[in-house]
C-alpha positions, 0 to 999 in steps of 0.5 A: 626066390622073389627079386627082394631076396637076390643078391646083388653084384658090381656088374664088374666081377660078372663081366668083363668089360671090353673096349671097341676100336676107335674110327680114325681115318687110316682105319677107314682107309685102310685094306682088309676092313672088318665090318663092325657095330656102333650104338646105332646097331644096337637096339634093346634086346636086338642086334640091327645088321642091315647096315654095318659100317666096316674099317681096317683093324690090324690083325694083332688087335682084331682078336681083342675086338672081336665079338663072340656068341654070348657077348654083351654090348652096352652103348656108351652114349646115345641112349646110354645102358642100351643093351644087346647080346651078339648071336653070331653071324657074320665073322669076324665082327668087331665094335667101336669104342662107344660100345661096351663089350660085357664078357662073362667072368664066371659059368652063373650069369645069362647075358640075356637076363642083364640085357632085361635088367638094365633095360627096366633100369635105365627106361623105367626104375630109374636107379642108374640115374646118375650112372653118366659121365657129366660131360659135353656127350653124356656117357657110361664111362666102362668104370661106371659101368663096372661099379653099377651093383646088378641083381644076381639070382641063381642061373635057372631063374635067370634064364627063366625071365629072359625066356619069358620076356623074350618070348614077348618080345619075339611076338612083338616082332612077328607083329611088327614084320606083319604091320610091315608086310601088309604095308608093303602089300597096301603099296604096291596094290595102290601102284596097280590100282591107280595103274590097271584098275579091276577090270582088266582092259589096256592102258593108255598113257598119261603125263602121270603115267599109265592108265585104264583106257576108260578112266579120265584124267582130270584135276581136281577142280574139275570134282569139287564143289569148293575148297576152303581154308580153316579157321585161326580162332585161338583152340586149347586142350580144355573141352569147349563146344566145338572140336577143331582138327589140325595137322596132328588129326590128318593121316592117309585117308582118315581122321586120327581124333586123339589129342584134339582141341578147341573153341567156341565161336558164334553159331553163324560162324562156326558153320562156316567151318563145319565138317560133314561126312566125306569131307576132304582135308588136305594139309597145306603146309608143313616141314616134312615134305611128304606130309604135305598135301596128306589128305583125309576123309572127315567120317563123322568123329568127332561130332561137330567138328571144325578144322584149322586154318592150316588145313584146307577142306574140298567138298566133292561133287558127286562122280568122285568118292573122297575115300578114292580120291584121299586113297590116290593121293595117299599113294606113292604117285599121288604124294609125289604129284603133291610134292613137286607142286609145293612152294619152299617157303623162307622158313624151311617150310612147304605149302599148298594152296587152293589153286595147287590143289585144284591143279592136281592130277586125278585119275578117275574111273569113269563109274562110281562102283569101279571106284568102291571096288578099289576103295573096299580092297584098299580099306580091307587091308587098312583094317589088316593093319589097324588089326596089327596096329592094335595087337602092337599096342597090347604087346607094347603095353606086356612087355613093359608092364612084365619087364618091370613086375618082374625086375621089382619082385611084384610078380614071379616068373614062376606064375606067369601064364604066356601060353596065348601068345603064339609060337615060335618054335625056330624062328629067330628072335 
C-alpha cells in the first residue's frame, strides 16, 4: 500500500490529548517537586533530559500529568507540531501546559510513525499551514490538534517507516556524538599542546600561564612583518574580478569560502589588499565575544582574494608558522587572551585593532619543526572532524529526503536499501 491509498483520520480519535500542568509560583515553591518537560525538552523525534526543571504538583493530579512509555508530546508553540515520543526514564515524569500529551486510543497506532508524520508536515509539506491559533504567541490549541486529519495506514507498515527512519536518525546522532567527542578531544590537545608541547621537558611559569622551559613568550608583533586593515569598496553576490572575505569567511584557522562576495577595483589598488598564502585574518570586531579576534590562515582559495575592512591581515615573519599561531589563538587560552583585550563598543559591539593585536601574548616553541609537529596533530584531528562534518551533511540530506519520499507516496518502505548505514544493535536511540 502506497501513502496515496492511506486512509486518513482526525488525529483525535487516535489519541487522546492531554494537558500539562501550568507553572505558577506556589507550584515552584512548593515541596515534593516532580521534575517535568517544556517545549525546550522536546526535540523532533528526541527527548533532551540534560536539564529538566521540576515544580510541586499535588499527588490527586500527578497521575493525570504523568508521562507514560509510548506517550506522544507535541509542543504547543515555539516551533509548533514538534514532536517526540516518551521512552521512559526517570519517574514520575510529568509536563507542562505548552506540551500535548497524544495517548493512543486504540491498539493500531505507532506514536513513532505520527512523530514522522507531523514532522514532514509541519517542515516540509506545509498542509497544517494554518493549524496556529491566530494570537499574540502563535500556538496549537489541543482542539486543533484533535481535528488535524492524520494518514492512518495499517500497523505493520507503520512501524516499518518509523523503523527505517529511525534507523537514519540513529546514525545522525552517532555522527553527531563523534563530531563532539573528537571536538572535545581537539580541545583538550590545544590545553597540552600550548601548556607541555611534544618534548616532554619541565615547564616554567608565565603570565599566561605554564610553558615549555625552551619556548618563548612573545607577542605578536615581535613575529609579524605588518598588520593591515581591509578594504571598504562596496562588494556584491555578483561574480566580478576580485573575491573579498569578510567576518562570514573566517573560523578557527581557515578560510570557509562559500557565500563569497566582491568588487572590482584598480589593479594598483587592489594589490593593496591582496592575499598570499599564509596570510593571517583576524576579525576585529563583532558582537559575539568569542568570535573576536578568530584568526584564519588565508591557503590560496579563493584565488585572487581581497578581504574586508573588518577584517585585519598580519603577514608573519619567518620563525612563526601562521597555522600555530591561528591554532593558538583558536584555543581556549588564547581566545580568552583575545576577549580580555577587546574594547566594548556603544553599539553592543566589540573591537580589536592593530596595537591590540601586536600586544597578544604568544607562546612559541623556539624551532620551526616542534612548531609542525603540533600543527600536523592539530590538523589531523581537523580532518577527523571535516570527515564527520561531511557524513553529517549526507545524513542531513537522507533523512529529509526519505522523510518526505516516503510520507508522499513517491517511494515505499518496502524498497528501501539502508543495509550501509552502520549498526546499532543496543544503542539508544
Amino acid at each position: 500500500m502506497s501513502a496515496t491509498d492511506w486512509a486518513t483520520k482526525p488525529l483525535g480519535e487516535l489519541f487522546a490529548v492531554g494537558a500539562g500542568k501550568t507553572m505558577s509560583a506556589a507550584a515552584r515553591a512548593g515541596e515534593n517537586k516532580v521534575p517535568f518537560l517544556r517545549t525546550s525538552n522536546v526535540l523532533w523525534d528526541e527527548i533532551d533530559v540534560a536539564v529538566v526543571d521540576q515544580m510541586a504538583i499535588p499527588e490527586r493530579e500527578l497521575i493525570e500529568k504523568s508521562l507514560k512509555v509510548g506517550d506522544l508530546l507535541v509542543c504547543e508553540g515555539g516551533e509548533i507540531g514538534r514532536a517526540a515520543v516518551w521512552e521512559g526514564g526517570q519517574e514520575p515524569m510529568s509536563f507542562q501546559n505548552h506540551l500535548h500529551r497524544l495517548r493512543p486510543k486504540v491498539d493500531d497506532v505507532d506514536p513513532r510513525f505520527y512523530v514522522y508524520f507531523l514532522q514532514a508536515a509541519f517542515t516540509q509539506l506545509g498542509i497544517f499551514g494554518g493549524a496556529g491559533n491566530k494570537t499574540t504567541i502563535p500556538n496549537l490549541s489541543s482542539g486543533r490538534l484533535k481535528a488535524l486529519d492524520v494518514p492512518h495506514p495499517p500497523l505493520p507498515e507503520q512501524v516499518a517507516i518509523a523503523d527505517a527512519l529511525r534507523h537514519v536518525q540513529r546514525a545522525r546522532r552517532l555522527n553527531a556524538r563523534l563530531i563532539a567527542t573528537t571536538e572535545q578531544l581537539k580541545t583538550a590537545a590545544m590545553r597540552q599542546l600550548f601548556s607541555r608541547g611534544l618534548r616532554g621537558e619541565s615547564q616554567k611559569e608565565t603570565e599566561v600561564g605554564p610553558i615549555p622551559g625552551s619556548w618563548e613568550l612573545v607577542e605578536l608583533g615581535e613575529v609579524r612583518e605588518f598588520l593591515q586593515y581591509g578594504t571598504s569598496v562596496h562588494c556584491t553576490l555578483d561574480p566580478k574580478e576580485y573575491p573579498v572575505l569578510r567576518i562570514p569567511n573566517i573560523e578557527p584557522g581557515r578560510v570557509n569560502d562559500s557565500e563569497l562576495k566582491y568588487c572590482d577595483l584598480p589593479e594598483a589598488q587592489a594589490k593593496k589588499y591582496l592575499l598570499e598564502n599564509g596570510d593571517l585574518l583576524f576579525i576585529r570586531t563583532n558582537g559575539v565575544i568569542d568570535r573576536l579576534g578568530s584568526c584564519a590562515v588565508y591557503a590560496g582559495a579563493p584565488e585572487s582574494a581581497l578581504f574586508a575592512s573588518y577584517l585585519i591581515r598580519a603577514r608573519l615573519k619567518a620563525r612563526a608558522l601562521p597555522k600555530f599561531v591561528a591554532y593558538f589563538y583558536g584555543s581556549t587560552l588564547g581566545t580568552s587572551l583575545v576577549a580580555g583585550r577587546a574594547t566594548p563598543a556603544s553599539d553592543g559591539k566589540y573591537n580589536l585593532n592593530t596595537g591590540t593585536i601586536d600586544a597578544l601574548p604568544l607562546p612559541l616553541p623556539s624551532t620551526l619543526e616542534e612548531q609542525q609537529e603540533i600543527v600536523d596533530v592539530l590538523d589531523a584531528l581537523d580532518r577527523k572532524i571535516d570527515l564527520h562534518r561531511r557524513k553529517r551533511e549526507v545524513l542531513d540530506q537522507l533523512f529529509k529526503s526519505l522523510l518526505h519520499k516516503v510520507m508522499t507516496g513517491e517511494v515505499s518502505v518496502d524498497d528501501l536499501d539502508l543495509s550501509a548505514l552502520p549498526t546499532f544493535e543496543g544503542s539508544a536511540a
